[in-house]
C-alpha positions, 0 to 999 in steps of 0.5 A, a space after each residue: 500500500 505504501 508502494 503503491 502511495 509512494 509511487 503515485 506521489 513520485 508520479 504526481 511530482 514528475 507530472 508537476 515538475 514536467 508542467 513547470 518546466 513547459 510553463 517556464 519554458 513558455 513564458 521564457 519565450 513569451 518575454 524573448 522580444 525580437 527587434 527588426 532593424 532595417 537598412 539599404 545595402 548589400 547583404 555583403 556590406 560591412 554595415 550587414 556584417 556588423 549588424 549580424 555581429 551585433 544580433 549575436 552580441 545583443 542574443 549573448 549579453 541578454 540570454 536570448 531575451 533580447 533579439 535582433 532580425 537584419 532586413 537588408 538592401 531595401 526589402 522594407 523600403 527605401 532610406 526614406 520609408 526606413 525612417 519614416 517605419 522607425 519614427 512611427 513605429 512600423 519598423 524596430 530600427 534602421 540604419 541609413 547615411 547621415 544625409 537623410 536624417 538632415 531633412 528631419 534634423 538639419 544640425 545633422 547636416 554639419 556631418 557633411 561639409 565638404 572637406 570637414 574632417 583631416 581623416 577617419 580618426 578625427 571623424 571617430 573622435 568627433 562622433 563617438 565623443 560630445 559633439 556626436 551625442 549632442 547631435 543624436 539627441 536632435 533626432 529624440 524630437 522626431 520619435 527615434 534614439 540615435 544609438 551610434 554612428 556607424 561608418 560610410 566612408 570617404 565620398 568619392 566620385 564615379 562616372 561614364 563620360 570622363 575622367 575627373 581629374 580637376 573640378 571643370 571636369 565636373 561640369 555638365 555632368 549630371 551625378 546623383 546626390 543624397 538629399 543632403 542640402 552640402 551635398 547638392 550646394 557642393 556639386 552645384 559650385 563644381 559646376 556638375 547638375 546634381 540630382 538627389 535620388 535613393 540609393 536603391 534606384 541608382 544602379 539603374 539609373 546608371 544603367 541607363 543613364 539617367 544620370 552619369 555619375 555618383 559619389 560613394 566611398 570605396 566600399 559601396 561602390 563595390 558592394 553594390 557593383 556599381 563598377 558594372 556601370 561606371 568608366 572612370 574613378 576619381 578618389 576625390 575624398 571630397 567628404 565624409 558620411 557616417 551613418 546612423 543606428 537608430 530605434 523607435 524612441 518608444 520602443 527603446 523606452 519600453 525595454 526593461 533598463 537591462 535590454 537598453 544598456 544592452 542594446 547600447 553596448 552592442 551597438 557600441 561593439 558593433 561599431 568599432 567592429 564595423 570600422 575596422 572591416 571597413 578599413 581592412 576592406 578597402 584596399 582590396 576592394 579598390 584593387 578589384 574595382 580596378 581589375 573590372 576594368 574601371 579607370 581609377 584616378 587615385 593622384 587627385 589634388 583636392 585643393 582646387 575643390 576646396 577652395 571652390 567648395 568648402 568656404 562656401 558650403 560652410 557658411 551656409 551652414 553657419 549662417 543657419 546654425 551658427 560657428 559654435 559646432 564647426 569650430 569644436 569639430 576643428 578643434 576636436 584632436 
């Protein structure tokens, strides 16, 4: 009789234990939240690999309670609907270049100025120091947290007519933009017609030559073939472009204070993970630009663009903003 109790409460007590384990299980499912993040490039850009770092950082450090998807190359939108999804909510995150970000908070567009920054290193120390902070949290007023500054690179110009070599080069020639106000101001000095268009309509645009040219850093211009479409090559370096990790700010906000410090981290690892595959990556990538048969102009002397460009596109800038901004980013060592 004692047996048979005994067994019946060992049965019992297995049966419980084995339903805990399926209600704990399930509710450690139901409280795993899962991020979508979004973005234009190629699956093969940096940007990707480093967002797929990230994912697995942020599954590491939250035990799987804190999960983020990659949507590349414009499977959700273009740049602007990316932005458009994270403000209101239809997206997780994005990650996009700086210049569209400036149509929504203009301080941004400083970024841009042509010839602004002496090189990658001062560029880092600027966006990862006070200056980037302080323009991140602009963009808290249209619904988004910035969470870093990732890296686009140095902007050089690509073509089908001619090569560019000096800046009446340039002129006449139509080349697509960002919707960046420097961006445009600039080509327009250099006496090129720009035409702001997105990203994920230039390869054809190339292609059939609705317009010659484009300006990209190295990396992209690679990633997205563009290299097919294009004769010539000029490493103008004639500015730089970060781009921008953002969230939904309500989104961010919900999360548990463990989730955001653990999303920021990430996102901080992602990123210095992200510059450092985008330099390794470089020269390997101009070599075979070169080896597709693209005449690459690498002997450019960019004074004669700045002197036409940078005075000019500067003081608009400050004519709006003020000098304040500018002078800390030259001051920044």
């Amino acid at each position: 009789m004692k047996s048979r109790f005994r067994m019946k409460s060992q049965f019992l007590a297995a049966a419980a234990t084995a339903v805990m384990t399926l209600v704990g299980a399930g509710a450690l499912h139901a409280q795993t939240t899962t991020l979508r993040m979004a973005n234009t490039l190629a699956p093969t850009d940096t940007h990707n690999t480093a967002a797929r770092y990230m994912a697995e950082r942020l599954k590491e450090k939250t035990n799987g309670a804190l999960a983020m998807t990659v949507h590349p190359a414009g499977v959700l939108g273009n740049d602007g609907s990316l932005l458009d999804g994270t403000r209101f909510g239809s997206i997780d995150m994005a990650l996009t270049g700086n210049p569209f970000f400036t149509q929504l908070a203009p301080r941004l567009n400083v970024m841009d100025l042509p010839f602004l920054f002496r090189g990658a290193d001062h560029a880092h120390k600027v966006m990862d120091g006070p200056v980037g902070a302080e323009l991140l949290k602009d963009l808290e007023k249209h619904g988004m947290k910035g969470l870093a500054f990732w890296e686009i690179g140095f902007r050089h110009v690509t073509n089908s007519r001619r090569p560019i070599r000096a800046p009446e080069d340039l002129k006449g020639i139509k080349i697509r933009t960002t919707p960046n106000r420097a961006h445009i101001e600039a080509f327009r000095l250099l006496g090129a017609n720009p035409a702001p268009m997105a990203f994920t309509e230039l390869y054809l645009a190339l292609e059939n030559r609705t317009v010659d040219a484009q300006e990209n850093p190295v990396n992209n211009i690679h990633d997205n073939r563009m290299y097919e479409v294009q004769k010539y090559m000029s490493l103008t370096g004639h500015a730089y472009t970060a781009s921008i990790l953002v969230i939904n700010l309500d989104r961010f906000n919900r999360l548990p204070a463990a989730q955001q410090q653990a999303l920021q981290e990430a996102a901080r690892e992602a990123t210095l993970y992200q510059r450092k595959v985008n330099a390794e990556l470089e020269g390997g990538n101009l070599q075979r630009i070169k080896d597709a048969g693209v005449e690459v102009i690498e002997k450019i002397d960019q004074e004669p663009f700045r002197k036409l460009v940078a005075e000019k596109v500067t003081k608009s800038y400050t004519d709006q903003f003020g000098t304040e901004i500018v002078q800390r980013i030259i001051e920044t060592r």
